[in-house]
NUBA-561658 format. One line per 10 residues: their letters; for each residue y, x, z of C-alpha. Coordinates in steps of 0.001 Angstrom, whole numbers, always signed. Each point is the difference from the previous one (the first is absolute). Layout:
a = Y X Z | ... $
//
This chain:
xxxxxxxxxx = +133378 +111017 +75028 | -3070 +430 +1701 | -1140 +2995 +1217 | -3750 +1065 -889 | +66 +3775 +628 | -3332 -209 +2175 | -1652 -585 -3036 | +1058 +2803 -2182 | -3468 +1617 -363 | -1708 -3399 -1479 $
xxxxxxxxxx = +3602 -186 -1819 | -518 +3585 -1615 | -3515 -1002 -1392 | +833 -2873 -1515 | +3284 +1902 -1733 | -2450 +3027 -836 | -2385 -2953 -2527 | +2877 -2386 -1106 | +60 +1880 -3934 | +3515 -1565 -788 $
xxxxxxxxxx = +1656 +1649 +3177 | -1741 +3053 -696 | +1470 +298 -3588 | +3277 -1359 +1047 | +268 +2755 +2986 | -659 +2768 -2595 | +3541 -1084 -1562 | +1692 +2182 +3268 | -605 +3628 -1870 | +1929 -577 -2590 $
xxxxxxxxxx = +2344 -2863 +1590 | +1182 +1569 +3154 | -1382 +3635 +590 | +1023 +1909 -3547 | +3034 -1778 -104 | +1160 +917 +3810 | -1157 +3512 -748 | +2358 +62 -3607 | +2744 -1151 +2549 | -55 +2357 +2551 $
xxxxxxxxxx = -682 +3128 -2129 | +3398 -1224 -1856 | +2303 +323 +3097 | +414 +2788 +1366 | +1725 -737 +2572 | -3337 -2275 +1261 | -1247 +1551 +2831 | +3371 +281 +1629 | +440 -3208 -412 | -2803 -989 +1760 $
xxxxxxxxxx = +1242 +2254 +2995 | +3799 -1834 -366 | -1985 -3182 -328 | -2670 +573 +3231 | +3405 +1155 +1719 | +2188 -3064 -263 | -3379 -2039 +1064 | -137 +1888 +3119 | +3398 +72 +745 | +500 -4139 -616 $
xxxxxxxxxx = -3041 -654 +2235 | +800 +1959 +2638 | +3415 -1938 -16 | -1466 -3700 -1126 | +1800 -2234 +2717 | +3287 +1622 -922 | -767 -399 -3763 | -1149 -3424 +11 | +3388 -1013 +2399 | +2090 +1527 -2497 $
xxxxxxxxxx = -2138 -1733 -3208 | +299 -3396 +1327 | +3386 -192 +729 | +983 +1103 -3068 | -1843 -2630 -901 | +1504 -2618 +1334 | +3474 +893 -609 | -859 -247 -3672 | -1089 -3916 +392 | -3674 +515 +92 $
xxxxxxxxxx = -2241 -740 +3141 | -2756 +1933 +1717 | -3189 -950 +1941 | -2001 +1725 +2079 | -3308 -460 +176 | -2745 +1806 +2351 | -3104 -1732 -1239 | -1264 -895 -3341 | +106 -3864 +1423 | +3613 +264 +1023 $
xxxxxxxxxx = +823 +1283 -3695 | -2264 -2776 -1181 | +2175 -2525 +1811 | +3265 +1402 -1217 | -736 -89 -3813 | -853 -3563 +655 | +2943 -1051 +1876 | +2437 +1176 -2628 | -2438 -1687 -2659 | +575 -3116 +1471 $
xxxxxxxxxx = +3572 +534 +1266 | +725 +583 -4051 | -2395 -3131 -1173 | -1979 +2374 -1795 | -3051 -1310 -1969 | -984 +3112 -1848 | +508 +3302 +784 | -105 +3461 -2131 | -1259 +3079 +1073 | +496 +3780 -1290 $
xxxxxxxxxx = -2668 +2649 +1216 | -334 -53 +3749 | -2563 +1668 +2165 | +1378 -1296 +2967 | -464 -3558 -1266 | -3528 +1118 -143 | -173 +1068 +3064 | +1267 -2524 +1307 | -1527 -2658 -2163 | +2762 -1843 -802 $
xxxxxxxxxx = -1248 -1865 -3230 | -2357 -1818 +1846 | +2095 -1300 +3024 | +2312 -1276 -2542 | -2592 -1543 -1578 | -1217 -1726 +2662 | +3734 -897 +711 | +550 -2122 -3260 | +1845 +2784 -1793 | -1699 +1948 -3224 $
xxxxxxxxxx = +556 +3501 +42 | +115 +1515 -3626 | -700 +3744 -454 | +2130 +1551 -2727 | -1563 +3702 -122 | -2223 -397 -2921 | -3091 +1777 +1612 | +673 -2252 +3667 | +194 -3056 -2418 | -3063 +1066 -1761 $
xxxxxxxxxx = -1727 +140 +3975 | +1479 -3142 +1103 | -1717 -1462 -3017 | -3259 +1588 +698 | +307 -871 +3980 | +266 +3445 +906 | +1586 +2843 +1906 | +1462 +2967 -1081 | -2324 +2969 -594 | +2972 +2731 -470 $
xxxxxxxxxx = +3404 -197 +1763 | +2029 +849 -3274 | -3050 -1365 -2729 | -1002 -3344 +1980 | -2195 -1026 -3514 | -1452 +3907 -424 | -3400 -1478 +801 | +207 -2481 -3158 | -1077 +482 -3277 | +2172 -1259 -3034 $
xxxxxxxxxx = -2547 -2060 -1381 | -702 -2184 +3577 | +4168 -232 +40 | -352 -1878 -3623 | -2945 -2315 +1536 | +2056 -750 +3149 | +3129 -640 -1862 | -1598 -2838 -2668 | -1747 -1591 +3388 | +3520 -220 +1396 $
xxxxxxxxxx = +2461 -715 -2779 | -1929 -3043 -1575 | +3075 -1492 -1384 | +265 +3412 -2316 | -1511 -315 -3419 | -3913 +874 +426 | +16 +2200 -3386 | +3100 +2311 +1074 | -832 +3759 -10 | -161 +1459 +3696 $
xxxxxxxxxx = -1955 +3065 -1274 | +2915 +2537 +427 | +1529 +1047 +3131 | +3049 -1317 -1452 | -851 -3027 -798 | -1525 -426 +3717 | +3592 +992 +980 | +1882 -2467 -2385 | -2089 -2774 +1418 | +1241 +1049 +3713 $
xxxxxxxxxx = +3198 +216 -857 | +91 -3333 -1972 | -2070 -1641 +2847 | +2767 +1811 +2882 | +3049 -664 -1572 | +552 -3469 +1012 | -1420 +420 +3658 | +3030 +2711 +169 | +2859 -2710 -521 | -1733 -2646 +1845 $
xxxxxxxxxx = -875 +1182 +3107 | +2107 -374 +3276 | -710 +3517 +1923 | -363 +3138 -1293 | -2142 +2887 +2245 | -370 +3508 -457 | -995 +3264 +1918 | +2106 +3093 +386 | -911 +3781 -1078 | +3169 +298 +2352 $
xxxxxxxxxx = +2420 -508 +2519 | +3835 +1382 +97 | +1506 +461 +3358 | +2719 +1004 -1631 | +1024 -3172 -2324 | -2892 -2382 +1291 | -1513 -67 -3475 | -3600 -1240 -1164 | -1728 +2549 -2559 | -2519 -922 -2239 $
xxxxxxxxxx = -2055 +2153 -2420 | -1371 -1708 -2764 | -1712 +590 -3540 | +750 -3943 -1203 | +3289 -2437 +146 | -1733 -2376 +2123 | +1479 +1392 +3281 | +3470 -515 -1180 | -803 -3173 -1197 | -1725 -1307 +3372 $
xxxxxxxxxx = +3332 +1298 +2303 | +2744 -842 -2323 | -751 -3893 -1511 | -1141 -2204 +3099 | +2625 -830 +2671 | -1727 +2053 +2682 | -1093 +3696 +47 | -2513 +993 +2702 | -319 +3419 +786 | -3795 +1114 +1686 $
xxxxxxxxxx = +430 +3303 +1156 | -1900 +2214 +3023 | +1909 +1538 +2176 | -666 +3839 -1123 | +1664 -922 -3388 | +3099 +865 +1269 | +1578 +3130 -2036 | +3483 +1779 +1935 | +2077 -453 -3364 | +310 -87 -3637 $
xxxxxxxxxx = -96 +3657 -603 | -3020 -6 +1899 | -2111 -2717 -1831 | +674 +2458 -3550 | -1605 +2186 +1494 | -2918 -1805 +126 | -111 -1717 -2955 | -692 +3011 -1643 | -3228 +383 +1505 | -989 -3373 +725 $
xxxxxxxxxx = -314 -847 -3910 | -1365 +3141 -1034 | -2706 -536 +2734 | -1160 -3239 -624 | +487 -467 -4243 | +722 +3230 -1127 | +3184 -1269 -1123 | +3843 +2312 +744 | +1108 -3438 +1283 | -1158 -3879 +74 $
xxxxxxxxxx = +1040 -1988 -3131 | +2467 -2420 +2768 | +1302 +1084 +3237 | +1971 -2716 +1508 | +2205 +143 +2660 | +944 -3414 +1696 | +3073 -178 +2821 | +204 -3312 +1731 | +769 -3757 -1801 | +1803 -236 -3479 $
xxxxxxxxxx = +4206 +583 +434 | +2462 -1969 -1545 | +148 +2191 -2869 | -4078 +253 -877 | -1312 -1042 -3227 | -3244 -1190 +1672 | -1920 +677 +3492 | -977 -2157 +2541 | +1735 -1924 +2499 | -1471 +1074 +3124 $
xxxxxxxxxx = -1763 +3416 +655 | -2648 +337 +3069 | -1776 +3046 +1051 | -3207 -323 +1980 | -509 +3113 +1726 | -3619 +411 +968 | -1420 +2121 +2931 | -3753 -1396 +337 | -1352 +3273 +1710 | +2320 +2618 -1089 $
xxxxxxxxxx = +2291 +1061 +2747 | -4052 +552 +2014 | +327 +3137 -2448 | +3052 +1421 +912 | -538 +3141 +2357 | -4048 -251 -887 | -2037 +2639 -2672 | +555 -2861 -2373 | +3847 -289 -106 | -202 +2237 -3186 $
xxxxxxxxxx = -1765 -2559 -1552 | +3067 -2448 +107 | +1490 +3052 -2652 | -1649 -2473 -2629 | +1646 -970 -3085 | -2880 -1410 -1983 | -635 +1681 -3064 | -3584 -550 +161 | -228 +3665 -998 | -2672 +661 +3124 $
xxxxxxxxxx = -2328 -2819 -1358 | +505 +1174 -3679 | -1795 +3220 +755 | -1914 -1572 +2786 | -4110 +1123 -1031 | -1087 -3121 +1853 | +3272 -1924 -1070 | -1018 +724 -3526 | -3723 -1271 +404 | +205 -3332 +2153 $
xxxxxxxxxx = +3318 -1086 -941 | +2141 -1355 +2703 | -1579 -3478 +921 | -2446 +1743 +1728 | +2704 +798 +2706 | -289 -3354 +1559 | +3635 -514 -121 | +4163 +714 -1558 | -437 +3987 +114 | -2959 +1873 -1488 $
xxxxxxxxxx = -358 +3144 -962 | +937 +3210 +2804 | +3623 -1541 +1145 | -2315 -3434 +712 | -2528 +1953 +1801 | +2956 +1465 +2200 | +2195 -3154 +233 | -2476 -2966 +202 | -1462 +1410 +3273 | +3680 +331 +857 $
xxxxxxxxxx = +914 -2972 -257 | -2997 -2582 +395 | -1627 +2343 +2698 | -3336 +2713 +104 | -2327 -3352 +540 | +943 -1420 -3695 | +1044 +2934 -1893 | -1632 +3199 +1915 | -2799 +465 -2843 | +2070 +774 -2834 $
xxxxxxxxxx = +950 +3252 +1318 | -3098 +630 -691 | -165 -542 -3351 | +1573 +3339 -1311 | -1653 +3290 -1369 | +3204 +2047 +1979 | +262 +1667 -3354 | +3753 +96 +1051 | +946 -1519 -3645 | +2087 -2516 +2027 $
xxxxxxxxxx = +2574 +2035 +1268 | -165 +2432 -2395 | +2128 -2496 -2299 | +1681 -2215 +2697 | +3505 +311 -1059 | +1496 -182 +3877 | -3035 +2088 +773 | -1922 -2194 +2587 | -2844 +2174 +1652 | -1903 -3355 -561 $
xxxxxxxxxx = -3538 +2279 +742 | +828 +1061 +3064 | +1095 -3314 +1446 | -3466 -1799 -1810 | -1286 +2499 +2562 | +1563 -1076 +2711 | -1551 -3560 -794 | -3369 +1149 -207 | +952 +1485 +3951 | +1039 -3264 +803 $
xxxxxxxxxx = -3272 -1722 -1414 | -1803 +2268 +2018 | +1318 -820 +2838 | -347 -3202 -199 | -3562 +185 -860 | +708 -2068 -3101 | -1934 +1823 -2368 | -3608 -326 -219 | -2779 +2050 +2935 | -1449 +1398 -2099 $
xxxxxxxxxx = +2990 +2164 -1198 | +1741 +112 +3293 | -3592 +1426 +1471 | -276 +2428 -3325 | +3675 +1616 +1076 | -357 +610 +3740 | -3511 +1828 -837 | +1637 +2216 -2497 | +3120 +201 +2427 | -2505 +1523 +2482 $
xxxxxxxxxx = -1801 +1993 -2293 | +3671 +1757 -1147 | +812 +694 +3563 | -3340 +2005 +47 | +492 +2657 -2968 | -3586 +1806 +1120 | -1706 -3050 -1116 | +2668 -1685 -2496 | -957 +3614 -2216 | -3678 -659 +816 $
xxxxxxxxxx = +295 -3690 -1227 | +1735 +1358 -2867 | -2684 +2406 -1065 | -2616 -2805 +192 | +1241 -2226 -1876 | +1634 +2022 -2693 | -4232 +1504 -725 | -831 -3742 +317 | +1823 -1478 -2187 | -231 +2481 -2770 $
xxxxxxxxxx = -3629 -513 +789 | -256 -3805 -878 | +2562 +778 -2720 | -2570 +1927 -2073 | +725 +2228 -3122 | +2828 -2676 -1023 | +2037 +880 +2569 | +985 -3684 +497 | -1275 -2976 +2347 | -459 -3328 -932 $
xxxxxxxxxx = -495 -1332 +3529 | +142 +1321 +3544 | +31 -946 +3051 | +3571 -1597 +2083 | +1407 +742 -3221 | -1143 -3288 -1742 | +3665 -1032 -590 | +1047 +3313 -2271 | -3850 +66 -1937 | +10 -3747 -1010 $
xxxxxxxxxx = +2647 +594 -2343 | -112 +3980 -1135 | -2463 +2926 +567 | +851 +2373 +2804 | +561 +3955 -1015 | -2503 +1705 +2262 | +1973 +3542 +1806 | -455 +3517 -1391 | -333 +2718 +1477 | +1110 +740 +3775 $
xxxxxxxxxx = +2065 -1845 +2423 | +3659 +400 +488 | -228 +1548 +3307 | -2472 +2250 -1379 | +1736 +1277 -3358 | +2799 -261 +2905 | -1412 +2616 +1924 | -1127 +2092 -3164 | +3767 +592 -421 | +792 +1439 +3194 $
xx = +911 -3082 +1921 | -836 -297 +3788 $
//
């Protein structure tokens, strides 16, 4: 997938007028937030959970080499195969060669954001093989030609009524006077459409909520059968999985399933969690006949021992983009690539570099709503500040700004004048504020008075009432 961070601020404008993703986005209250909160306040036992979760995080991260060893043997002594894969191109090229090692001409997909980011649909594509997304929101996108705009809600952005349009332009050879009015009826028609791709198609891939060191098992959370369906009926399972996936054991991923549902549906657990170990045995009903993991890297062993290791805590409940104030207004296509939202405006930099990804960072109020609710509790503020540092540095953000900081920066080192400065403009401002108490415009401050009036102070200065109170 292409990346287009660079232009997040034209992105945002054009999100801020589009009507239908503006009425869609307001779904998120009531979808994600109330639900999460019900959740939580149900458990107890949440917050220490969090801790317990955070905790085995650290611990596995700080031990990854040995962890992954241990993972991938186990592994292979159960039949299955892993790959290792350091770039997005070399996981690219893997998927492909077992594609055409098994003949495939179709191939199913459950829910994967690496396959996004490694933008996998369209290399097999362009390699003669179709790739069929079975998630009913990522089949809705692949319909509509378009990414993901939520990591756990890929369709979030879509209203029902453009779903009905985009399904009757699709599935022609469906009688024109059927009723796709309902959201069930929208999901009937999936289902009836999906069904057959299911048993026909040659390779089945999926992502992984998790990795077992301990029994080398595949976990994946899921709210529909399609997942099941894509790694148990076609001959060949493939596994795309990053690296920091990996979990220490099975006592440890319970753990944090019960806060990685909670966090990102508001549910006590996911309607399917499916745990796949290696090829189908002798005695199996059904599974495939050949299992392949493709573990990624693409940039995330640069974060080990760096302020952004933390980050690689992740699980993806989308919970920091559900209460997300900018999240919630531009949707997540305005990102510019796989991750929106505050764990995109951490990891995107991360892993495409400052040059591509280094605005988004700025694209946050630092209400601290974020981490407030991130279940493995990922300071994901303080590292957004640590990529506005690195901006700086690199002088990638505009003069004008860069110019606007070092004269305040000298101003603050100079607290005779910074108070002076102060006074000034506090009498000014309430001056051109008038008996309102509110400005409509003002001066370097074009970007906050375009879109909402600007309270004008009251009263005395900090330092001053500071002072009042006995301070020195």
């Amino acid at each position: 997938m292409k990346i287009t961070t660079p232009e997040f601020k034209s992105n945002a404008v054009e999100a801020l007028a589009d009507e239908n993703l503006q009425k869609a986005m307001g779904h998120v209250q009531v979808g994600f937030i109330e639900k999460r909160q019900v959740a939580a306040d149900g458990l107890p036992e949440f917050e220490a959970l969090r801790d317990n979760a955070r905790d085995i995080k650290n611990h596995t991260l700080a031990h990854l080499d040995l962890y992954l060893e241990a993972y991938s043997e186990k592994v292979e002594q159960s039949g299955g195969h892993v790959h290792w894969a350091q770039t997005a191109e070399d996981a690219r090229n893997t998927v492909l060669e077992i594609c055409r090692k098994a003949g495939a001409k179709t191939v199913t997909k459950g829910k994967s954001m690496i396959s996004e980011e490694i933008g996998i649909n369209a290399f097999l594509e362009d390699n003669g093989i179709a790739p069929i997304e079975t998630d009913l929101g990522e089949y809705i996108i692949q319909l509509r030609g378009e990414a993901p705009s939520h990591i756990i809600a890929p369709a979030v952005h879509v209203l029902k009524e453009q779903v009905e349009e985009d399904f009757r332009a699709e599935h022609t050879h469906l009688d024109v006077d059927r009723n796709l009015e309902e959201p069930e009826t929208l999901l009937d028609e999936a289902r009836t459409v999906l069904r057959q791709k299911f048993i026909d198609a040659d390779v089945g891939i999926t992502g992984a909520n998790f990795l077992i060191a301990e029994t080398g098992t595949s976990v994946i959370v899921t709210n529909e059968g399609n997942g099941d369906l894509t790694q148990t009926l076609p001959r060949v399972h493939i596994v795309l999985a990053s690296i920091e996936k990996i979990t220490p054991t099975l006592e440890d991923v319970s753990q944090i399933m019960r806060v990685l549902a909670r966090s990102a549906t508001g549910q006590e657990l996911s309607v399917y969690t499916t745990f796949s170990t290696g090829p189908r045995r002798e005695a199996d009903v059904d599974g495939p006949e050949e299992y392949h993991v493709i573990l990624l890297d693409n940039g995330r062993t640069n974060m080990i021992g760096t302020e952004f290791q933390e980050m690689l805590r992740c699980i993806r409940c989308g919970a920091c983009m559900n209460h997300c104030p900018v999240y919630r207004a531009v949707g997540g296509h305005a990102y510019g690539w796989v991750y929106p939202g505050p764990m995109g405006a951490v990891l995107t930099p991360s892993l495409e570099g400052v040059e591509k990804g280094g605005n988004l960072p700025n694209a946050s109020t630092f209400c601290g709503r974020c981490e407030s609710v991130c279940p493995m509790r990922i300071p994901l503020p303080k590292m957004m500040r640590h990529w506005r540092e690195r901006e700086f540095e690199r002088n990638l953000n505009p003069a004008t700004q860069r110019w606007g900081l070092k004269i305040w920066a000298w101003i603050a080192r100079h607290p005779g004048l910074y108070a002076f400065g102060a006074r000034i403009a506090v009498r000014g401002i309430a001056t051109l504020a008038g008996k309102n108490g509110r400005l409509a415009s003002l001066p370097l401050a074009g970007g906050w008075t375009k879109y909402r009036d600007l309270p004008a102070p009251e009263g005395q200065t900090f330092q001053q009432q500071w002072r009042v109170r006995g301070g020195k």
